[in-house]
C-alpha positions in Angstrom: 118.9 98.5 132.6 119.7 95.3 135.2 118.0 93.0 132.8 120.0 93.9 129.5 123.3 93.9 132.6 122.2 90.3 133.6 121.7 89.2 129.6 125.3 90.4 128.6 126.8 88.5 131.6 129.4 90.9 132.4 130.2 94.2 134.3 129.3 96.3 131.7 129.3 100.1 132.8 125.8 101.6 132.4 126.8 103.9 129.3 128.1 100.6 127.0 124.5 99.7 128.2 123.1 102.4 127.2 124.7 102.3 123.8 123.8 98.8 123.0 120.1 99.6 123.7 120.2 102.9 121.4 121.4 100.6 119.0 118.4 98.5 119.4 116.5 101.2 119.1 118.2 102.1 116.1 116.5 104.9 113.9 114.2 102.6 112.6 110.7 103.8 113.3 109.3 107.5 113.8 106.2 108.9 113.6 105.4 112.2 111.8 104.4 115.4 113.6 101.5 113.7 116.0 99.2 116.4 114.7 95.8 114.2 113.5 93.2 113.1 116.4 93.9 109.4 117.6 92.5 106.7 115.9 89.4 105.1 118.0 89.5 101.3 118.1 87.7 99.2 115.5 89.0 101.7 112.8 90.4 99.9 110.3 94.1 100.0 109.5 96.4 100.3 106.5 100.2 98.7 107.2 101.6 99.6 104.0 105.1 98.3 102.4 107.0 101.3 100.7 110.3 102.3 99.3 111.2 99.3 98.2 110.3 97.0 95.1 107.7 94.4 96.5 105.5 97.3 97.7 101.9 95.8 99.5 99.1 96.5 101.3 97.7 94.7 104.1 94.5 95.3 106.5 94.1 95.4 110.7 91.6 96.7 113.2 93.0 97.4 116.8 90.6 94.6 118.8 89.2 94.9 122.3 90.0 91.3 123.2 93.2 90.7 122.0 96.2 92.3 120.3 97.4 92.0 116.4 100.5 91.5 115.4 101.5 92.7 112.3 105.1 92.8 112.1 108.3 90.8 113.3 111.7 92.4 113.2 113.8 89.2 114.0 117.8 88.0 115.0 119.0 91.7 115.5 122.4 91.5 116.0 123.1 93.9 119.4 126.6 94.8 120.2 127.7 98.0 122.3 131.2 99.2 122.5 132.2 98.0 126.1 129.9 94.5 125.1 132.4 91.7 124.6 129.7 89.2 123.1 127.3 89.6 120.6 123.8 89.0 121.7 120.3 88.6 119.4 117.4 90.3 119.8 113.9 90.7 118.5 111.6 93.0 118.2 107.4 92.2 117.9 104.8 95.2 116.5 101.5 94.9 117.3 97.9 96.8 116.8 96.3 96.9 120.2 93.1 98.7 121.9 93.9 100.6 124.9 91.3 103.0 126.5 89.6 103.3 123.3 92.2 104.4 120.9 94.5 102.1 118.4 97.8 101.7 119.1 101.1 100.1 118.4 102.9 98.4 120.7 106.2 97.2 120.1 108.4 95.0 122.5 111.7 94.4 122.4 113.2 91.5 123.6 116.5 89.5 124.2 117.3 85.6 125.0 113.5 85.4 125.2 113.4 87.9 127.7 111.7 91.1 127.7 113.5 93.7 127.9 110.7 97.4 127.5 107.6 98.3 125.6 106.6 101.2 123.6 102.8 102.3 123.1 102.3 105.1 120.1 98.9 106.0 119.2 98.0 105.4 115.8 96.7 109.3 114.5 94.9 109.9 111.4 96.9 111.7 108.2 100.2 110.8 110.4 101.4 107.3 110.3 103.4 105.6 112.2 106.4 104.4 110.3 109.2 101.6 110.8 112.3 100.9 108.4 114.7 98.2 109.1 117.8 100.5 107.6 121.0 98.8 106.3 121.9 97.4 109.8 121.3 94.2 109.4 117.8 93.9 110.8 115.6 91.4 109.2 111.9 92.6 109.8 109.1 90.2 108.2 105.3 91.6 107.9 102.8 89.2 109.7 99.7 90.5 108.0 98.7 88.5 104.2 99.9 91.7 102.2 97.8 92.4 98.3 100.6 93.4 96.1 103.3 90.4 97.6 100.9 88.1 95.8 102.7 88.5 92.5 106.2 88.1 93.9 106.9 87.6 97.0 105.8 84.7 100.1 103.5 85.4 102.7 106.0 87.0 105.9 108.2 88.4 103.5 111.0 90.3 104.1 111.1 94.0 104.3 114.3 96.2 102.4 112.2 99.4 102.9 109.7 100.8 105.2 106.1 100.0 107.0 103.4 102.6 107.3 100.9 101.9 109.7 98.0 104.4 109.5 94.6 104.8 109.4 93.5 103.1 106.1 91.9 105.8 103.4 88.4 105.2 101.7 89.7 103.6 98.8 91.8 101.9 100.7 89.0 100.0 102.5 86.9 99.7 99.2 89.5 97.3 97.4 89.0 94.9 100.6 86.5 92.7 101.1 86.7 94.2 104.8 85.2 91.4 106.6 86.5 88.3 104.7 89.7 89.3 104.8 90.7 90.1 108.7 89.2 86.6 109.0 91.9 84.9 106.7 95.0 82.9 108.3 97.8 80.9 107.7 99.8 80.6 104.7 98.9 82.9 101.6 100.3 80.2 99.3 97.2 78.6 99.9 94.6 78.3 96.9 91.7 79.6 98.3 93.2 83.0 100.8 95.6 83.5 97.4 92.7 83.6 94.8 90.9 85.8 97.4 93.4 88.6 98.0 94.6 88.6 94.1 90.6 89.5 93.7 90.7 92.4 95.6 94.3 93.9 93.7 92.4 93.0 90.1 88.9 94.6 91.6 90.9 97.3 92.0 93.2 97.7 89.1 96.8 97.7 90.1 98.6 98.2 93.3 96.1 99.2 95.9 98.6 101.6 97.8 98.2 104.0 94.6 96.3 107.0 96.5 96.9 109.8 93.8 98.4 110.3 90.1 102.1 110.5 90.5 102.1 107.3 92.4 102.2 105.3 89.8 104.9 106.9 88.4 106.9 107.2 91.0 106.7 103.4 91.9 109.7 103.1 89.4 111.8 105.0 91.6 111.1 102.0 94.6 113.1 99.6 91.6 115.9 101.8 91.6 118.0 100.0 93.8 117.5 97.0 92.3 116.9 97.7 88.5 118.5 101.5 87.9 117.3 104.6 87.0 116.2 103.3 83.7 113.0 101.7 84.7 111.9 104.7 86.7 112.4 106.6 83.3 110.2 103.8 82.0 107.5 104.2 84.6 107.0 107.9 83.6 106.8 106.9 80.2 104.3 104.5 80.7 102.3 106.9 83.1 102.3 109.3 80.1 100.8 106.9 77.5 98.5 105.8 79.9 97.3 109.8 80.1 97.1 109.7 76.2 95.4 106.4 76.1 92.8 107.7 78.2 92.4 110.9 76.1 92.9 109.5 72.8 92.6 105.4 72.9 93.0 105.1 69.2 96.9 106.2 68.6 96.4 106.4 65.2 94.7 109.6 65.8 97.5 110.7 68.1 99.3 114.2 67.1 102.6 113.6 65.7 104.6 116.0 68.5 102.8 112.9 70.8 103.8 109.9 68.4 107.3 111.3 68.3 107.3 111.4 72.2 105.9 107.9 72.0 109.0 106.8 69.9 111.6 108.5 72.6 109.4 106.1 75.2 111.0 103.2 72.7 114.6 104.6 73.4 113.8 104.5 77.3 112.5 101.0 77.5 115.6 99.7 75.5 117.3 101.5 78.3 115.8 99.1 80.7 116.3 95.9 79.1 119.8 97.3 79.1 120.1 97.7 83.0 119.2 93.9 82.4 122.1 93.0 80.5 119.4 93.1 77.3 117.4 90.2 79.2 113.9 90.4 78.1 112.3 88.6 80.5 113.6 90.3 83.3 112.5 93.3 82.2 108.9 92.1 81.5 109.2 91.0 85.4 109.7 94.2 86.1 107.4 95.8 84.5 104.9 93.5 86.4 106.2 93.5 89.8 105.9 97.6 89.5 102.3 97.6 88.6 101.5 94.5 91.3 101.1 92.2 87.6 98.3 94.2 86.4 98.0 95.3 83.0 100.8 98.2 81.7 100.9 100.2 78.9 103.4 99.1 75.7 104.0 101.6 73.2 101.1 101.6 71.2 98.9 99.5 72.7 98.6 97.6 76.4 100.3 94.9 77.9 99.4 92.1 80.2 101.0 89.5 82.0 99.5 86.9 84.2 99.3 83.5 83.5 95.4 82.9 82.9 95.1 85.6 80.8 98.3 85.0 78.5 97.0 80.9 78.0 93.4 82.1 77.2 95.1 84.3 74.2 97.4 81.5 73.5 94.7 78.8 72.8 92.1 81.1 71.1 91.0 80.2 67.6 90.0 83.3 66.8 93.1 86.0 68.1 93.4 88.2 65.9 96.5 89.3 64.6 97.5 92.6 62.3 101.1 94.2 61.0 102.3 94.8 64.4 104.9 93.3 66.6 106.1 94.5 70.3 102.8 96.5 69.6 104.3 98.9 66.8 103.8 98.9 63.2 106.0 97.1 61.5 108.3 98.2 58.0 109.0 96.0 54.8 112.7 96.4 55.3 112.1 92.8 57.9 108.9 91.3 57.5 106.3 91.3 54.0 103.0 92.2 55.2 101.5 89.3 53.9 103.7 86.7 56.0 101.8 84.3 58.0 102.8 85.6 61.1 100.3 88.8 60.8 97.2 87.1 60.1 94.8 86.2 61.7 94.2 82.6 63.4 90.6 82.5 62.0 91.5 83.3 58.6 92.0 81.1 55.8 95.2 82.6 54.7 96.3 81.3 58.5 95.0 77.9 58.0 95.9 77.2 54.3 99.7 78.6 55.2 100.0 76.1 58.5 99.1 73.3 56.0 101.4 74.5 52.8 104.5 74.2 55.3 103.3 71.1 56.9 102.6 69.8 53.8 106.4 70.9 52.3 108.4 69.3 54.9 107.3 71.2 58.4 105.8 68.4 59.8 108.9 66.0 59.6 111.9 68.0 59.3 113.5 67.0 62.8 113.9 63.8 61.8 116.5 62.0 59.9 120.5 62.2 60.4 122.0 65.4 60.9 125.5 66.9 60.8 127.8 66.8 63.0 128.3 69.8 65.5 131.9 71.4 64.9 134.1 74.2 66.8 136.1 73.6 69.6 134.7 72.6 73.0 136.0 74.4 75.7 137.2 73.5 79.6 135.4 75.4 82.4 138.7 77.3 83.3 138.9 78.3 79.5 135.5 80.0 80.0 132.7 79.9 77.9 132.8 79.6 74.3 132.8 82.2 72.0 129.2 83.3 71.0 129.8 83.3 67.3 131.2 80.3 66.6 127.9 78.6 68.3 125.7 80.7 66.5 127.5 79.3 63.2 126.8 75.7 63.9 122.6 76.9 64.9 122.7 78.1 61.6 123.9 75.4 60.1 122.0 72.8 61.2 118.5 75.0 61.0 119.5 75.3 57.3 120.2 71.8 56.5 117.4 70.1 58.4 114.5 72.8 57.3 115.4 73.9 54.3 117.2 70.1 52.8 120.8 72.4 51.9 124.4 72.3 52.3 125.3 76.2 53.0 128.5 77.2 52.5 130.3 78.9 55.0 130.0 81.8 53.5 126.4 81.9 53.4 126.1 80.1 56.8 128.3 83.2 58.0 126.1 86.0 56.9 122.6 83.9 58.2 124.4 84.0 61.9 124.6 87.8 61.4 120.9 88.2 61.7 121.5 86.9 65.6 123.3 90.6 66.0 121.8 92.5 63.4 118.4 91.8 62.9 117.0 91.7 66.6 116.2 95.2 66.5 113.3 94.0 63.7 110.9 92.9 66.8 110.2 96.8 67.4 109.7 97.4 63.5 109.0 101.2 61.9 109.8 103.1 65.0 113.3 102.1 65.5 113.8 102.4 61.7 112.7 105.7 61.8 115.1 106.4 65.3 117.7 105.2 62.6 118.8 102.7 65.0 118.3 99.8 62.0 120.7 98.3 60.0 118.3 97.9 57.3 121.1 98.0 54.8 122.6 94.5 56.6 119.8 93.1 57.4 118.4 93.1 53.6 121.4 91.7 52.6 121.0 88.7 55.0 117.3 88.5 54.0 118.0 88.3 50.2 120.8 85.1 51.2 118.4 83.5 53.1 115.7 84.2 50.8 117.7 82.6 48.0 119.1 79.6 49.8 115.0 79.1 50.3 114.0 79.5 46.3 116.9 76.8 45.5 115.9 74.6 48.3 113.9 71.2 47.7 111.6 73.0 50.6 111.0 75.7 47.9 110.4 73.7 45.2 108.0 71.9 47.3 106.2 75.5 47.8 105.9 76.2 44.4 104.6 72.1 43.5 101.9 72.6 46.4 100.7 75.7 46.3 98.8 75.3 43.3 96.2 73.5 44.7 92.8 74.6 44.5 92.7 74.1 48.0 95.5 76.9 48.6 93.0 79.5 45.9 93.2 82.1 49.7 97.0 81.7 49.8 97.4 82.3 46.4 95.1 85.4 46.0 97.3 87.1 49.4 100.7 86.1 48.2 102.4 84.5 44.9 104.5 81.8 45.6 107.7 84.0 45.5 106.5 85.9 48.3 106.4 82.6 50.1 110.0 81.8 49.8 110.6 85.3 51.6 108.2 84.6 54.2 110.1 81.0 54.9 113.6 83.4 55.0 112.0 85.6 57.3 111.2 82.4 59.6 113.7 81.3 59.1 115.8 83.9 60.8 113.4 85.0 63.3 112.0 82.3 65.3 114.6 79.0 63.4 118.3 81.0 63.9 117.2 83.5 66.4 115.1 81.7 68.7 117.7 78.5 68.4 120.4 80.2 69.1 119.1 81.9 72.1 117.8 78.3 73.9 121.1 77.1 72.9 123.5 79.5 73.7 121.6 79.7 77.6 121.9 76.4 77.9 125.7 76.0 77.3 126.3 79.0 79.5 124.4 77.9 82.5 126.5 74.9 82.4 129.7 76.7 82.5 128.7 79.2 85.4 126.7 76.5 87.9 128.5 73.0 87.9 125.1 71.3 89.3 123.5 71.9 86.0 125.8 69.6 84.1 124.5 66.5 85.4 121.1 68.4 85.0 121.4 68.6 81.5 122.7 65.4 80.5 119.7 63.4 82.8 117.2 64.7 80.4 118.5 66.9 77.8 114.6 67.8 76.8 113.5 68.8 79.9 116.2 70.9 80.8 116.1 73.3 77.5 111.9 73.3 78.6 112.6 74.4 81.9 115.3 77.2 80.9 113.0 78.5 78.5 110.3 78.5 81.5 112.8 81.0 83.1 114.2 82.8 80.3 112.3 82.2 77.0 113.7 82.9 73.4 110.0 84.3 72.5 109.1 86.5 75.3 105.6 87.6 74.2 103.6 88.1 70.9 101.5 90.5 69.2 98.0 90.2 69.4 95.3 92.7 68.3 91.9 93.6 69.9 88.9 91.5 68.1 86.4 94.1 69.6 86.5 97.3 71.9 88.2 96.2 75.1 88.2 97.8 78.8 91.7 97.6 80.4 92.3 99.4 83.8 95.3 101.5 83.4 97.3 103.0 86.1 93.8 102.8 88.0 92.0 104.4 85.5 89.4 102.1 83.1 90.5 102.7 79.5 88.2 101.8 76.3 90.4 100.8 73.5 88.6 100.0 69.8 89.1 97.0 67.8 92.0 96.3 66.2 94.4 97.9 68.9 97.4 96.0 69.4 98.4 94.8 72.9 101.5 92.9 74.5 101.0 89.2 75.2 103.9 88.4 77.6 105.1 85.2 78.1 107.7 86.0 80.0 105.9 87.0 83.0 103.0 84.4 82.9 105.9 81.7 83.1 107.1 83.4 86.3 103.5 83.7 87.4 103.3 82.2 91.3 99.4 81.6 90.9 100.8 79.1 88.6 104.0 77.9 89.1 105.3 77.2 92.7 109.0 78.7 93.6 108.7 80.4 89.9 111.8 81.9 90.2 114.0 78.4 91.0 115.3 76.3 87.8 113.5 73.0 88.6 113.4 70.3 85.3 111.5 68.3 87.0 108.4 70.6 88.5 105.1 68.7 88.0 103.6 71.1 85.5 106.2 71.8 83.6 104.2 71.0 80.6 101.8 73.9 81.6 104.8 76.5 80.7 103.8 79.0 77.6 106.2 78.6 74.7 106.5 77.7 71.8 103.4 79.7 71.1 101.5 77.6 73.4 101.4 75.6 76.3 104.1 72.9 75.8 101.9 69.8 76.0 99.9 71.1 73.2 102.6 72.2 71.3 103.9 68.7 71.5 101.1 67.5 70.6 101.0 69.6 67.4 97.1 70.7 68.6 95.7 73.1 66.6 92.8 73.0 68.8 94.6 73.9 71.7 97.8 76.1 69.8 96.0 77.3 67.0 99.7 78.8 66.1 102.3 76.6 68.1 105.8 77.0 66.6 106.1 74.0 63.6 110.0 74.1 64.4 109.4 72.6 67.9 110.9 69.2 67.5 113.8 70.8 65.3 114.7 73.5 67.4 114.9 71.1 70.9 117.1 68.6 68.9 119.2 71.3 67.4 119.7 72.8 70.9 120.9 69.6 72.6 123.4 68.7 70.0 125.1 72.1 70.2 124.4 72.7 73.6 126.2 68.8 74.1 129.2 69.2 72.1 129.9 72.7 73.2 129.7 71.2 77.2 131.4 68.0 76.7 134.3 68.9 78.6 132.5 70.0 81.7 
């Protein structure tokens, strides 16, 4: 008690003393019961990250030569009621060896001076565990930690608790036991990186998993930070992954179970509500809950990291069938025939590519262009009005792609689809929920459709089509179908996806003054890195070209060709293996052209590489000139 006396530097009467040490003290670690026998040195040890969202698992062995520290609970504020200055403190945990048994030992400190130790033996079933609280306390694990691969640096910072406790068998079978006590330093590093994300994918998921409801009640670690919604989400997921395993094909699933399935649909839509309806956020947390390993989607899996999404991207043979956001899809938003649902391989693929590069595709971002109109706004105004930008995409996306004058009227209801037709991504099942408009949305497919059959494009359609080299094309589709599936294109990826880059690039502008100056350096690069971040095109439908193995929620799941599965590029653009500092908006990053849009990586897509992008977005250039105009004149007053 002298020492902390001496450290305050007043007459402090023993009690305020005494107070300000209990403070220290806090309530912040505890161990259970004491029950189990102690832990005999050389066993190894499990320091475990829970109850919060970047849950991880690292490994330690209490040593006979020297002690290991694991944990650091840093700048802890200490001030007692009869303490007239405010004094920081720190706190060091370490794994030690002490007359045979494994032990923590944790020492306080203050002003670099020590001020007591505490010794607790580390007992099996009952582990010893520390949580900083809402005090303030900043504790940072020492120890390279399995699951903050996907998110989070090396000496992290803990919101929830640390277990530390005698590590369970399959605990020590998803470590490489000796290689990895051996690794140091920074886990940003290639090589200690790539060797702890192989142990979490040997594995399967998050290797603190011990039992069943685990998984599912990982969502509820998110609930702080993401609401109740993607703990409903994580059950749902859970489930399908039970009915996956019994039942891989869901076609065969009973209909009380496909109903179920379609309530799932409701849930998710609540998450990427909690998000403000921002996609990519929810993808992110999908992946950060199951430590970026693959997930269940509705009717098929999902997967997210960045070497798998690129090898889907860039294969020449993915496979493709009527499915988008993994669920069937309905004639009242896409033909089955469209382009978009065959299969890279196929000559209906390859002969459609080359109709619309042939009819105006391949140049149609070049040339003059209208001028952007609406009223640009001042900063204190606030940001412009959504609708009147989305007017002006759909506009310009109809003049330079299709070669026509719309009248407003018609440019009017094509702007609707921006409100009214995003639901069409998740296809029969919302239909049948009777959460489509399918009633508006045929009405603004049948405009569109129209403006496309009177369009030079069109007539081009019909001239080159009948070709013999199109004979595939026109055996899968007459040319009137065509002029639906250039609508449908149209509005999806041309209006929708446009209007999304745009209307995120204008509003960045008008919340964070530094991006201005951003933006207008290098318009190009600016819309590439905000759709690094925040993508119009999240992920894509793929299907399974044979039977497929996934591991899902720890269990190995066989799923026949043909399955749908989730393709997120969301999360692979977020993806620290790949990108460094993924979640910080910088233009200029050296491998920018690495990102996944587009429908490929961005220097193929630039490139126009079918070799590479077997199905990069045609509308590229169009889209990224578009964007900039609007984006521009709606930010000229900034």
């Amino acid at each position: 008690m002298g020492e902390l006396l001496a450290i305050a530097g007043n007459d402090v009467p023993e009690e305020a003393v005494e107070n300000a040490t209990a403070f220290l003290e806090g309530n912040s670690e505890w161990v259970f019961g004491r029950r189990g026998e102690p832990a005999t040195c050389g066993t190894p040890i499990a320091i475990r990250v829970t109850e919060q969202p970047w849950i991880g698992m690292g490994m330690a062995e209490a040593a006979t030569d020297a002690p290991m520290t694991f944990g650091e609970m840093k700048d802890v504020q200490v001030e007692g009621f009869w303490v007239r200055e405010t004094h920081k403190c720190s706190k060091t945990y370490q794994i030690i060896c002490e007359e045979g048994v494994s032990k923590v030992r944790r020492t306080m400190a203050c002003n670099g001076d020590t001020i007591n130790h505490k010794i607790t033996e580390i007992r099996e079933h009952e582990p010893f565990k520390i949580c900083p609280g809402h005090d303030g306390k900043d504790f940072k694990v020492q120890v390279p930690m399995v699951d903050l691969i996907w998110h989070n640096d090396y000496h992290a910072a803990v919101e929830g608790c640390v277990e530390v406790g005698v590590a369970s068998e399959h605990e020590t079978a998803a470590f490489d036991w000796d290689n990895t006590k051996t690794m140091v330093g920074d886990a940003r590093q290639g090589a200690q990186r790539g060797s702890v994300h192989a142990y979490a994918r040997k594995y399967g998921g998050c290797v603190t998993y011990q039992k069943p409801e685990d998984w599912p009640a990982r969502g509820s670690d998110f609930a702080k930070d993401f609401g109740f919604s993607l703990r409903m989400a994580r059950w749902g997921q859970n489930k399908r992954a039970v009915w996956f395993r019994n039942e891989p094909n869901y076609t065969k699933w009973s209909k009380w179970t496909r109903f179920q399935n379609k309530i799932d649909l409701v849930k998710q839509l609540a998450v990427f509500g909690s998000f403000h309806g921002n996609r990519t956020l929810a993808f992110n947390a999908f992946a950060w809950a199951n430590c970026g390993e693959p997930e269940t989607m509705l009717y098929g899996p999902q997967f997210f990291r960045y070497e798998d999404v690129v090898k889907e991207s860039q294969s020449l043979t993915q496979k493709r069938g009527y499915f988008t956001a993994t669920m069937d899809q309905t004639e009242d938003c896409f033909m089955r025939n469209m382009v978009l649902f065959q299969s890279s391989d196929s000559p209906q693929h390859r002969q459609a590519r080359d109709l619309y590069d042939r009819a105006g595709m391949l140049n149609m971002h070049e040339g003059e262009m209208s001028a952007v109109e609406g009223e640009a706004t001042k900063r204190e105004e606030g940001t412009p009005d959504g609708w009147v930008v989305t007017k002006q995409v759909a506009k310009l996306i109809l003049e330079k792609m299709l070669g026509v004058t719309a009248t407003e009227e018609q440019i009017e209801t094509v702007a609707k689809y921006d409100s009214v037709g995003k639901l069409c991504v998740f296809g029969s099942p919302i239909k049948s929920l009777g959460l489509l408009s399918t009633a508006e949305v045929a009405v603004i497919r049948n405009v569109t459709r129209g403006l496309v059959s009177e369009s030079p494009f069109g007539a081009k359609i019909r001239e080159i089509i009948a070709a013999p080299e199109f004979d595939h094309l026109r055996a899968m589709a007459p040319a009137e179908d065509h002029m639906q599936h250039v609508a449908d294109g149209t509005l999806f990826a041309g209006v929708l996806g446009t209007n999304d880059m745009t209307y995120k690039c204008i509003k960045q502008q008008f919340e964070d003054p530094t991006h201005v100056p951003m933006f207008r350096s290098d318009n190009k690069k600016y819309l590439y890195e905000t759709m690094r971040l925040d993508g119009a095109v999240t992920s894509i439908t793929s299907t399974m070209s044979k039977e497929t193995t996934f591991m899902l929620e720890g269990y190995a799941t066989k799923f026949p060709a043909g399955t749908p599965q989730q393709v997120v590029y969301a999360t692979a653009n977020r993806d620290p293996n790949q990108f460094a500092n993924p979640n910080v908006f910088d233009m200029h990053r050296a491998n920018l052209d690495d990102m996944i849009t587009w429908n490929g990586q961005l220097k193929h897509v630039k490139n126009r590489d079918y070799s590479k992008a077997p199905r990069f977005c045609p509308g590229h250039d169009l889209s990224v000139r578009v964007a900039a105009a609007v984006c521009a004149h709606f930010t000229q007053h900034l």
